[in-house]
C-alpha positions in Angstrom: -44.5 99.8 -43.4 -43.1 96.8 -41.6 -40.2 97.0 -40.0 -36.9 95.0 -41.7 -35.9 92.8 -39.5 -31.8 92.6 -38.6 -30.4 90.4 -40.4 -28.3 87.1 -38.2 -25.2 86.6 -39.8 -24.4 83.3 -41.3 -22.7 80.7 -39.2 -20.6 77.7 -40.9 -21.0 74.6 -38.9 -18.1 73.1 -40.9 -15.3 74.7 -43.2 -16.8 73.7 -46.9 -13.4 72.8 -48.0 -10.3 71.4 -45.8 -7.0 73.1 -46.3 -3.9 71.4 -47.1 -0.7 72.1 -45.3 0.6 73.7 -48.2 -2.5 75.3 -48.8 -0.6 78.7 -48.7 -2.2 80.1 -45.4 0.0 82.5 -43.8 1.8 80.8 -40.9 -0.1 82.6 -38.1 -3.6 81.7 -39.5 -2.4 78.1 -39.7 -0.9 77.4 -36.1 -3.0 80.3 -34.8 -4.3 77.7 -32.1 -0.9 76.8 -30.5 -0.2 80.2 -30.7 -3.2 81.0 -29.0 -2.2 78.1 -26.7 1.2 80.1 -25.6 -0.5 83.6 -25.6 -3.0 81.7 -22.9 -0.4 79.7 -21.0 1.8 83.0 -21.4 -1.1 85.4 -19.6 -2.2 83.0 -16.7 1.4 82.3 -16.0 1.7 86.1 -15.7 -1.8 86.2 -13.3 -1.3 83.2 -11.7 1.5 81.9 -10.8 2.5 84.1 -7.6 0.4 81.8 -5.7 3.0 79.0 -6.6 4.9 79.7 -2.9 1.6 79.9 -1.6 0.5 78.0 1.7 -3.0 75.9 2.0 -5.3 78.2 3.7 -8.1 76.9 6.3 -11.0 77.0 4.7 -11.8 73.6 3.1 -8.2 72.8 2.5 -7.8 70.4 5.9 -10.8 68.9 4.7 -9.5 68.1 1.2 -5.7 67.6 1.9 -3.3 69.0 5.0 -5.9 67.2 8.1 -7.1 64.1 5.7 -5.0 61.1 6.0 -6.3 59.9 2.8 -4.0 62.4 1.3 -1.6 62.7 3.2 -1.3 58.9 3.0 -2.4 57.3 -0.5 -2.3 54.3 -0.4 -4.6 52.0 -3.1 -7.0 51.7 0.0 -7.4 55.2 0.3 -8.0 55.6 -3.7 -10.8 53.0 -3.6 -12.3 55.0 -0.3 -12.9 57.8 -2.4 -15.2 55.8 -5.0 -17.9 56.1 -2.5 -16.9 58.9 0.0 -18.9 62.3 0.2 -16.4 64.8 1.4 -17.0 68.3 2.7 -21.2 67.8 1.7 -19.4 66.8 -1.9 -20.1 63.4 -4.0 -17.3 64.0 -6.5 -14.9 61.0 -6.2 -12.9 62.2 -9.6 -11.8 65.7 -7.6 -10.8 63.4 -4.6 -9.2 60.9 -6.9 -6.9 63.9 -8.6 -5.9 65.5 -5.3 -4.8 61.9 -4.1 -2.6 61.7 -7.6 -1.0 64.9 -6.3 0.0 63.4 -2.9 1.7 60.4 -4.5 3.3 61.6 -7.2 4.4 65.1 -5.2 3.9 64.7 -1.8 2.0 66.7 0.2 2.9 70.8 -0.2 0.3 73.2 -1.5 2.9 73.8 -4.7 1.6 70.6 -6.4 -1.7 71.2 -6.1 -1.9 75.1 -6.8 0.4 74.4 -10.1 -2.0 71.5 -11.1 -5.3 73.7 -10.8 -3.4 76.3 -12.8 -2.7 74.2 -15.7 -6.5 72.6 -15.7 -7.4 76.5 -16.0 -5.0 76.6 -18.6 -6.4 73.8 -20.6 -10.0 75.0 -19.6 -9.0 78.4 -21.5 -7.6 76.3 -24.7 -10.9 74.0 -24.8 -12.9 77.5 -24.2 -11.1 78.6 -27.1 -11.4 75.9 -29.1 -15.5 76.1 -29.1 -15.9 79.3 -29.3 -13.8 78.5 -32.7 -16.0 75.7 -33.6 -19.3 77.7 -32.8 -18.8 80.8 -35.0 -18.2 78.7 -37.8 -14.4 78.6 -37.8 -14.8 82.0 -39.2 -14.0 84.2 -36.3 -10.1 83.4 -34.5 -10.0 86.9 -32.4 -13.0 86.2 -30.9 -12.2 82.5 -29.8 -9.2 84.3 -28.4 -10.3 87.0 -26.8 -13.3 85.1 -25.0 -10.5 82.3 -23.8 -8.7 85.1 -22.4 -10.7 87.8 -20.5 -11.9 84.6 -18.8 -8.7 83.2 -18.2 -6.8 86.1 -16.3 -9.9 87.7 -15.1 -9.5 88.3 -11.4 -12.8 86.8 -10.6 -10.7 83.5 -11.6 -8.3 83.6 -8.8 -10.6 81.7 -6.2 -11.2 78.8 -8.3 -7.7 78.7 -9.7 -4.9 79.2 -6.9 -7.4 77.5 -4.1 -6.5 74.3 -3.3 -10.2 73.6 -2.6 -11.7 74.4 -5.8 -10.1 72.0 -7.7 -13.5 70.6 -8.2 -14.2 73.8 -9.7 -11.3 73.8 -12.3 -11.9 70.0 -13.1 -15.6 69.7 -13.7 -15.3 72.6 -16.4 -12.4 70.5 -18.1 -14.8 67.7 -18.7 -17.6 70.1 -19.6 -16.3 71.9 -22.0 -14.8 68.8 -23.8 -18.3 67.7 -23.5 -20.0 70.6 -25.4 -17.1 70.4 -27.8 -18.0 66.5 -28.5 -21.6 67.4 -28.5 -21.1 70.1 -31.5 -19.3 68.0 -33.4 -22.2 65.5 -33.0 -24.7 68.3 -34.0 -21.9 68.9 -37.3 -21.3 64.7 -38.7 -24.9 63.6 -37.1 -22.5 60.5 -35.5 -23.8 58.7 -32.4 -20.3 58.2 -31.4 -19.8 61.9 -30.9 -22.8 61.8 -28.7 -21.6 59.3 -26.4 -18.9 61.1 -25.8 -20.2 63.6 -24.9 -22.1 61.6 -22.6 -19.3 60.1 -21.1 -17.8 63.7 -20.3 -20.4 64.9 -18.7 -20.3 61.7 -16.0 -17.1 63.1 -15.7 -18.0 66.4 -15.2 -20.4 65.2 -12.7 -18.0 62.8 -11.5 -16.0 65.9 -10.5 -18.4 68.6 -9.0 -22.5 67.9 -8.9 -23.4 71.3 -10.8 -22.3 70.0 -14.2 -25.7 68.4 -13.8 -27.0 71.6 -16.3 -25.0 70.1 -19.0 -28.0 68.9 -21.0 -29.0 72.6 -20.8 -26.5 74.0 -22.5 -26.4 71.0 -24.8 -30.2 72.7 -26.2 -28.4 75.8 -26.2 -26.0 74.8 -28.8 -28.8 73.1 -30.9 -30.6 76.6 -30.9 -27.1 78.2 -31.7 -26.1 75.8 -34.9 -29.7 76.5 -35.7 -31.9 73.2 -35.5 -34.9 72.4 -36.7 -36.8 71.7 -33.1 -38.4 68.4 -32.7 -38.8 65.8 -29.9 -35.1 63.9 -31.3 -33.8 67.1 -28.9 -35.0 65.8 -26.2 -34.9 62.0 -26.7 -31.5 61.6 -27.7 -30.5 63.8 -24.2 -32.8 61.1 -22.0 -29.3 59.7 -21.1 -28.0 63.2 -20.2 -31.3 63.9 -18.5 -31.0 60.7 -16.4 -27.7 61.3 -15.1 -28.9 64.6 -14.3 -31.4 63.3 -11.8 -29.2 61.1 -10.3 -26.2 63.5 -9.3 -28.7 65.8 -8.6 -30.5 63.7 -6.1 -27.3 62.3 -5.0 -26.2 66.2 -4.5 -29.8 67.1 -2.5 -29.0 64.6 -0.1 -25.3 64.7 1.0 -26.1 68.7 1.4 -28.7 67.9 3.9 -26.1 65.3 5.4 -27.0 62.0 4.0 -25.4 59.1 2.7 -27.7 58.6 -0.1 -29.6 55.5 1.1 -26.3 53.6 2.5 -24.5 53.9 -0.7 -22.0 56.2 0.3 -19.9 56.5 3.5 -19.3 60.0 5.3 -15.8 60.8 5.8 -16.8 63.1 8.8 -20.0 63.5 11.2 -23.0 64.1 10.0 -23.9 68.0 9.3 -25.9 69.6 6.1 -25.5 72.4 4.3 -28.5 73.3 2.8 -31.1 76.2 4.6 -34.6 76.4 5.0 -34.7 80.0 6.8 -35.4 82.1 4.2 -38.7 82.4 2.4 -39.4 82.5 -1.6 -39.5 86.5 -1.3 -36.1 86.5 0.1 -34.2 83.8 -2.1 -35.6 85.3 -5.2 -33.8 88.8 -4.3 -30.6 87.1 -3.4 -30.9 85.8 -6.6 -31.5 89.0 -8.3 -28.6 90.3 -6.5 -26.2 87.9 -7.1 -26.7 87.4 -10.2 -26.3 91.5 -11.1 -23.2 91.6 -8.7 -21.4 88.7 -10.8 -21.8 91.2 -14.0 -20.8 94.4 -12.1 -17.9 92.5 -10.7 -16.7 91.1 -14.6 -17.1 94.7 -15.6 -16.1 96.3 -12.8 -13.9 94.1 -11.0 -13.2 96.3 -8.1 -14.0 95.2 -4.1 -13.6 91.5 -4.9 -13.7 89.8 -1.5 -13.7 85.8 -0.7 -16.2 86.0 1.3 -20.1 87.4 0.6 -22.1 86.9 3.2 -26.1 87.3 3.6 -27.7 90.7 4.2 -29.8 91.6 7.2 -33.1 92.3 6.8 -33.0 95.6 7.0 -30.3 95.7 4.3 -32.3 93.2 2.4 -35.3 95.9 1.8 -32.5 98.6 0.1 -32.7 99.4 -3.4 -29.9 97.3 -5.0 -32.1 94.1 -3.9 -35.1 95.1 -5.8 -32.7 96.4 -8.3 -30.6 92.9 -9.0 -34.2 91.1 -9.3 -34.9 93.8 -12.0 -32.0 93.1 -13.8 -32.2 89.4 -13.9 -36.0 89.6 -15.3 -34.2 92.5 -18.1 -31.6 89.8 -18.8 -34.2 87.3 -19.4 -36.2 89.2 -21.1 -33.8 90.3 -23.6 -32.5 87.1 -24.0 -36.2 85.8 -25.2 -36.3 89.2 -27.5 -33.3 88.0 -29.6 -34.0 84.6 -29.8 -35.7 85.7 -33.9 -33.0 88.8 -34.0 -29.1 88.9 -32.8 -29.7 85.4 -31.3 -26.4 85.9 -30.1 -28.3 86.9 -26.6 -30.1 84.1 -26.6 -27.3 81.9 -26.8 -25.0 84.1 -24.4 -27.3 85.4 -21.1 -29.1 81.6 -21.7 -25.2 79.8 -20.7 -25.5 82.3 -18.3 -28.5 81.1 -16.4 -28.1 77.9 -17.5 -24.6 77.6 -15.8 -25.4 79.8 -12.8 -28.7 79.1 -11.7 -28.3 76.3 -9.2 -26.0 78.4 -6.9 -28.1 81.6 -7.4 -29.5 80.7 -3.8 -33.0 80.4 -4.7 -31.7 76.6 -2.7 -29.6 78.7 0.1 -26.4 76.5 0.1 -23.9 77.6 2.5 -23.4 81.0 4.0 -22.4 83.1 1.1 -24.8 84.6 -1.3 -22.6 84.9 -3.8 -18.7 83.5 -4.4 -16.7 84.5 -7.1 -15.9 80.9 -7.9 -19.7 80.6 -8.2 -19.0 82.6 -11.8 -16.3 80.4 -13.1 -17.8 78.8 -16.1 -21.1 81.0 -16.8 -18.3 84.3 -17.2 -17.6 82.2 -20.7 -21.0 83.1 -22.3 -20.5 87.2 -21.0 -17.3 87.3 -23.0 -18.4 85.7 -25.6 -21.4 88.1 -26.1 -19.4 90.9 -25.7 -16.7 89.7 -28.3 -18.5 87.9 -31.1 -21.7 91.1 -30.5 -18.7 93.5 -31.4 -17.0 91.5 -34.1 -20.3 91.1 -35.6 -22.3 93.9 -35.6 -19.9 96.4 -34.5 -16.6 96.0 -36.6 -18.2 94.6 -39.7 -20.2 97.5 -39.9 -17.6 100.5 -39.0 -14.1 99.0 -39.0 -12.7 102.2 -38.7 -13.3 101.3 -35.1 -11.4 98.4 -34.8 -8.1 99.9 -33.5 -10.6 101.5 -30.8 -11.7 98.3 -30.1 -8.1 96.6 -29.8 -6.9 99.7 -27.6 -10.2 99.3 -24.4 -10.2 95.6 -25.0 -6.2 95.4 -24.7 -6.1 98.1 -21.5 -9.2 95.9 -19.7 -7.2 93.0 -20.7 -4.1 94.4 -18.6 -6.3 95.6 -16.3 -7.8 92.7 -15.1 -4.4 90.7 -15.2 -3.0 93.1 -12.7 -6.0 92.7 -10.4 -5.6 89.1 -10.8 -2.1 89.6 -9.6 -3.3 91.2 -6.1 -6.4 88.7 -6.1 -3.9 86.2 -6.0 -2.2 87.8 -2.7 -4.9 87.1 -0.7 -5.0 83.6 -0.9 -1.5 83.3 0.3 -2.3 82.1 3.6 -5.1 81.8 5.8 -3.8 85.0 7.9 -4.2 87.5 4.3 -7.4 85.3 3.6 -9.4 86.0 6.2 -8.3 89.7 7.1 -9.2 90.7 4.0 -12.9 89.4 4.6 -12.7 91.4 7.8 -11.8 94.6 5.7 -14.9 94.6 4.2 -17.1 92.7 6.9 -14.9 93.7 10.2 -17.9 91.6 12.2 -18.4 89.0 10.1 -18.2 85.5 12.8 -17.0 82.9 9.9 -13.6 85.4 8.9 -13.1 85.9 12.8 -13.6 82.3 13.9 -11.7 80.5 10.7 -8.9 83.2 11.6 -8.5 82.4 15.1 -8.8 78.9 14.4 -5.5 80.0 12.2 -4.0 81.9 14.8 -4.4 79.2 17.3 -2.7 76.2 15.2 0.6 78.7 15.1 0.1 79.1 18.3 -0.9 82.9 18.4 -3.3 81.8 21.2 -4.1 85.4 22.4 -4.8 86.6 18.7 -7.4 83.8 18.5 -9.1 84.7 22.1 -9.1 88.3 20.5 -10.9 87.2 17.3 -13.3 85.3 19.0 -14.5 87.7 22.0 -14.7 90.1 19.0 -17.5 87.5 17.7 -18.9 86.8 21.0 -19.4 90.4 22.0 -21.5 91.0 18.3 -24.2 88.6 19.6 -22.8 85.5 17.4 -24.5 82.5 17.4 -22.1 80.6 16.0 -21.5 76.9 18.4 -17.7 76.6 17.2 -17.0 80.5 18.3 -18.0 79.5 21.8 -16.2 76.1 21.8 -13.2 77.7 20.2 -13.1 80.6 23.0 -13.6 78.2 25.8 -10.4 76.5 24.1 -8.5 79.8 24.6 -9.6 80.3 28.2 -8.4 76.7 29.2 -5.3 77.0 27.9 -5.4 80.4 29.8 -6.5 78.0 33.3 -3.2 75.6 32.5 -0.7 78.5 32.5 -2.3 80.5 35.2 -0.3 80.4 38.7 -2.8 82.0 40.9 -5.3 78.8 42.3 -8.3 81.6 42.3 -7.3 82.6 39.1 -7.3 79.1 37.4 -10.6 78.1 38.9 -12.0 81.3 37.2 -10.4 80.7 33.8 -11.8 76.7 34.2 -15.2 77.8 35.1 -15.9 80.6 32.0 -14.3 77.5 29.5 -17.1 75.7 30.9 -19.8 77.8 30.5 -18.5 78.4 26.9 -18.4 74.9 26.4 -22.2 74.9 27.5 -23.0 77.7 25.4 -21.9 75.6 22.1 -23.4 72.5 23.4 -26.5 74.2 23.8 -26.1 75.9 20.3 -25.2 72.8 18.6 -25.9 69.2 20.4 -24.2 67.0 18.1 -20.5 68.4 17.4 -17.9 65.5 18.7 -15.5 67.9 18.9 -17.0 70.4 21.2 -17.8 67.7 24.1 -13.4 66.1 23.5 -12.6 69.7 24.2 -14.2 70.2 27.1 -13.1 66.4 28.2 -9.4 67.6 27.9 -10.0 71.0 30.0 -11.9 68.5 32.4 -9.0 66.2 32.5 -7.5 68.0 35.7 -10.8 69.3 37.6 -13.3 66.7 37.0 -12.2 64.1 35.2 -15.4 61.7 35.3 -16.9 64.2 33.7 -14.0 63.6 31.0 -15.3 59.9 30.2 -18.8 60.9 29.9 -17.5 63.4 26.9 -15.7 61.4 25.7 -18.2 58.6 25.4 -21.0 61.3 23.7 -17.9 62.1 21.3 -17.4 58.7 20.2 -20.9 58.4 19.6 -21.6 61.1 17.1 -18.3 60.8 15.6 -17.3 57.3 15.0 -14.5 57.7 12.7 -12.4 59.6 15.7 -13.6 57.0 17.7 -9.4 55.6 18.5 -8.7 59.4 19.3 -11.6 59.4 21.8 -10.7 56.4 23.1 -6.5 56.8 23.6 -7.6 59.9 25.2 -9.7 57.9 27.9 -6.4 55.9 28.6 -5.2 59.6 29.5 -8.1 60.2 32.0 -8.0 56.5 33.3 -4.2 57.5 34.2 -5.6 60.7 35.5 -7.9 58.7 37.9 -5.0 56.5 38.9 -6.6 53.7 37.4 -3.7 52.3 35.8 -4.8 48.7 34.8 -8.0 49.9 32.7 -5.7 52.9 31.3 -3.2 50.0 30.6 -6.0 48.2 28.5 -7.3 50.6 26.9 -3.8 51.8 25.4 -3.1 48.5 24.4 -5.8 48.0 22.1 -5.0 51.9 21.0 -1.3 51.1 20.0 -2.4 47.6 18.9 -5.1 48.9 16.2 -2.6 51.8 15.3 0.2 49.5 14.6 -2.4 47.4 12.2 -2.4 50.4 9.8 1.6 51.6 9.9 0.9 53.9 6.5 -0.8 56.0 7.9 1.5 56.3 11.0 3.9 58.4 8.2 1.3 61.1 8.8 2.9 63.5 11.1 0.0 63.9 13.0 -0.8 60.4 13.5 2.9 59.7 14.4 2.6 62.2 16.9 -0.7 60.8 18.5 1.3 57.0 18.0 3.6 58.5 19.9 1.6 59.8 23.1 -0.1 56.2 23.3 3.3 54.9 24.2 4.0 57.9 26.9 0.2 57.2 28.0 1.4 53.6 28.6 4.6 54.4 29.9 2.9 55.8 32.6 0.3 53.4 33.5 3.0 50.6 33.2 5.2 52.2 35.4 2.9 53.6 38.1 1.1 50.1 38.1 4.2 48.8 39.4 6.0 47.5 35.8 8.7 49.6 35.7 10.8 48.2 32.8 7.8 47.9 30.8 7.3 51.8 31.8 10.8 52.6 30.6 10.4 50.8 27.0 7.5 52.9 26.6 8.8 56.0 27.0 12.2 54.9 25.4 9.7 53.8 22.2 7.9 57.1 22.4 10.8 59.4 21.7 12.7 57.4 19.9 8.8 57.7 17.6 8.9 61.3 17.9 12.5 63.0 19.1 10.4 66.0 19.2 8.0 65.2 21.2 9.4 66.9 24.9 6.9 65.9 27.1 7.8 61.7 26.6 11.4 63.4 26.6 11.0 64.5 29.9 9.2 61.6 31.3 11.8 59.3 30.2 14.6 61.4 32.6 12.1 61.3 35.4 11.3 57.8 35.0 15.9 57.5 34.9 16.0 59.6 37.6 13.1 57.4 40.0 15.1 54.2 39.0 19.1 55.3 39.0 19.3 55.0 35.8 
């Protein structure tokens, strides 16, 4: 006897007839949309919005806003910049563009930005929502609803939603899911128009972050869903999608490994890549196998979230769970091919899945995470929809006796993962609760202690950094910016120290460090400037070699490099060529006077003018030395060292 196959429940592409607004439909049935709008905005509100009085934390965010003068100064210039910028190993000119938009309209505090990302989310939920609505055939409204909101205040949201950073993340799923919404309305009227649209969303999306280059992916999995007929039109009509596919994705290969695709972009920083070539097939494949079993644990199971995953050791990467994730992600796949003639609902679901999460699974190692919660984002839509529309379907239809069952766990994992969302949140507060809480679960772990020291010292908590970082030294790191950063601590440790023996000790340890990262890392600009300034004292040629390297593999700090050798020039007595140098310094400054509104650029502005002061003065112009230091603080008021100088320079001429 053959076995009766399960019967795939009907799905309505279209309603067959189009109520009226006096059709008769109760009033929640007929707005249940906006309704489902203010239930969404309602519950992210609820997860969310403690980070509003959150700070930027440092991890990306100087790099995106608080240290990038684009930002912090947007001007039309800087808008146009961004058309052809690659920023942070990013292409994605439409997440730069947005971020400037914040600066100009709001200034420059993380409260803008946070509250913007949270109400992309919010819209991302609603457009979510919205397709799942259109995909089930209009039939099925607590479905749409509940998949919109287990992935809207799931806690595995908070990274992509209240960091700064990750804007990219929240706005490349905006245009995405708009797109797959044009794209099924395409597959429901058959009208080109619908498909160029869709089209044009997905530039968007890639316009925004490179990974929404698997948009023509899911774009076949909603033709399998609506159930058409296969044929080569699939493909042909996608050629468009599949084009702009391989360019971002080309475009995306190279700025990881720290290009400029062919001259046609412009780096906004020196040249570094992100992409690895350590690890071997054997070894990607289980981090992919892991990481894509932990991102369903962790949507189940939300427990031990941290914002930080790094790579196991070899030894760890022979235990079980390894094999275990690759077993998994073969099950998943498996099953997912099994349903395709059955539930299909599988199919559709673990195929967004993969289809959303497979270029950060680390079979290419990106980064130095193998796994990121923000890395689940979108593909967490097509786990809750296969939970919610599987127990609609073939779960409540069947026994609805169940259904208050179903209401009652669904509700409590509901509040459950809002509340986690809630301490999620905390974390990101600031870059101090960020980074200890990556050292709770990895206490040795070189990025957390480096990136918090790096913290500790811009607030000045210099002997909390130096703690952080011999921490990192003394667990063999190899990391070339823990050294440099260390030898930054010791030197400021030589400047305060008293004791001549003492100093000379301090001085020659920051050297060695500085070697050590040098050696580690040959082509960091910042490394040889730091060790130019702790030089500026003890050997100061030595300084204008640095400095010179610096320049060279930085070219963009090239003015910073080059006011600084105005310092050493002073340092050397040299006045005239210190004179010169500062000249052009404050000349090319004072040629750009936005971006002298930055407050670190007004500072630096400032300490050209002392720098002159000095060599003006000691170079025997002593009224042109007094201006100098009289423009200086009246520049910066703050600044105490120009302060100072000023009463000296009084004092010398009875002033």
């Amino acid at each position: 006897m053959s076995k009766k196959k399960t019967q795939q429940p009907t799905v309505r592409t279209k309603p067959t007839t189009k109520p009226s607004l006096d059709s008769g439909e109760p009033f929640i049935q007929k707005n249940w949309f906006l309704l489902s709008l203010g239930v969404l905005l309602a519950a992210i509100m609820a997860a969310f919005s403690g980070a509003f009085s959150h700070e930027f934390v440092s991890w990306d965010d100087h790099v995106y806003v608080y240290e990038n003068p684009q930002i912090l100064n947007p001007t039309a210039a800087s808008f146009k910049a961004f058309a052809s910028q690659v920023v942070s190993l990013n292409f994605h000119p439409l997440t730069m563009w947005s971020l400037w938009l914040n600066a100009a309209l709001f200034g420059a505090g993380a409260k803008s930005f946070i509250v913007t990302n949270v109400l992309i989310h919010w819209l991302n939920a609603g457009l979510l929502c919205w397709l799942v609505w259109l995909i089930t055939g209009r039939q099925y409204r607590s479905v749409a609803l509940l998949t919109a909101l287990l992935f809207a205040i799931h806690p595995l949201r908070a990274e992509s939603v209240v960091w700064v950073s990750e804007r990219k993340d929240v706005l490349y799923v905006f245009f995405f899911l708009a797109g797959c919404i044009s794209y099924w309305r395409y597959l429901e009227t058959q009208r080109s128009t619908k498909l160029w649209i869709a089209l044009i969303f997905m530039l968007l999306s890639c316009l925004s972050k490179g990974v929404a280059v698997v948009f023509p992916l899911v774009c076949l999995l909603l033709d399998y869903w609506h159930g058409r007929k296969f044929g080569a039109n699939w493909i042909v009509e996608k050629l468009p999608m599949f084009a702009l596919s391989l360019l971002f994705g080309l475009i995306a290969l190279d700025v990881q490994h720290g290009g400029d695709f062919h001259g046609l972009l412009t780096l906004s920083t020196e040249k570094t890549k992100a992409l690895s070539t350590i690890f071997g097939l054997d070894q990607k494949f289980l981090f992919a196998g892991y990481g894509y079993m932990m991102y369903f644990v962790k949507t189940f199971l939300p427990l031990d979230l941290c914002t930080f995953y790094p790579y196991p050791t070899e030894v760890q990467l022979r235990g079980g769970i390894y094999i275990g994730g690759a077993i998994f992600m073969l099950a998943t796949l498996a099953l997912a091919v099994w349903s395709m003639r059955r539930t299909k609902v599988f199919a559709f679901g673990f195929g967004w899945v993969f289809a959303t999460v497979i270029l950060v699974l680390q079979f290419v190692s990106v980064g130095v995470v193998i796994m990121a919660d923000r890395y689940f984002y979108l593909p967490s839509a097509g786990v809750f929809f296969m939970l919610t529309y599987a127990a609609e379907v073939y779960l409540l239809k069947n026994k609805p006796a169940l259904r208050n069952v179903w209401w009652a766990v669904i509700g409590l994992f509901a509040l459950w993962c809002l509340w986690l969302s809630r301490a999620q949140t905390r974390t990101w507060k600031n870059s101090e609760t960020l980074w200890q809480q990556v050292l709770r679960y990895y206490p040795n772990e070189d990025q957390a202690l480096e990136s918090l020291a790096n913290w500790y010292g811009k607030v000045n908590r210099v002997p909390e950094a130096e703690q952080m970082l011999e921490r990192a030294v003394q667990d063999g790191c190899t990391r070339p910016n823990v050294y440099s950063a260390l030898a930054n601590c010791i030197a400021i440790k030589a400047g305060a120290a008293k004791d001549p023996a003492a100093q000379r000790a301090f001085q020659d340890r920051a050297f060695s460090l500085y070697a050590q990262s040098i050696a580690l890392n040959p082509n960091n600009a910042d490394t040889y400037f730091n060790r130019a300034l702790t030089a500026l004292t003890v050997y100061p040629e030595r300084s204008l070699a640095d400095l010179d390297t610096a320049a060279t593999l930085a070219p963009h700090k090239a003015l910073q490099f080059k006011q600084m050798r105005g310092t050493v020039f002073n340092n050397l007595k040299r006045y005239a060529e210190a004179e010169r140098t500062l000249n052009d310094v404050i000349e090319t400054m004072e040629r750009s006077p936005q971006t002298l509104k930055i407050a670190e650029e007004k500072q630096r502005y400032s300490d050209a003018y002392l720098e002159r002061a000095v060599s003006r003065f000691n170079n025997g112009n002593r009224p042109g030395g007094l201006a100098d230091a009289e423009k200086s603080v009246s520049i910066a008021p703050q600044n105490q060292r120009a302060v100072n100088l000023l009463a000296r320079m009084k004092e010398v001429t009875g002033q």
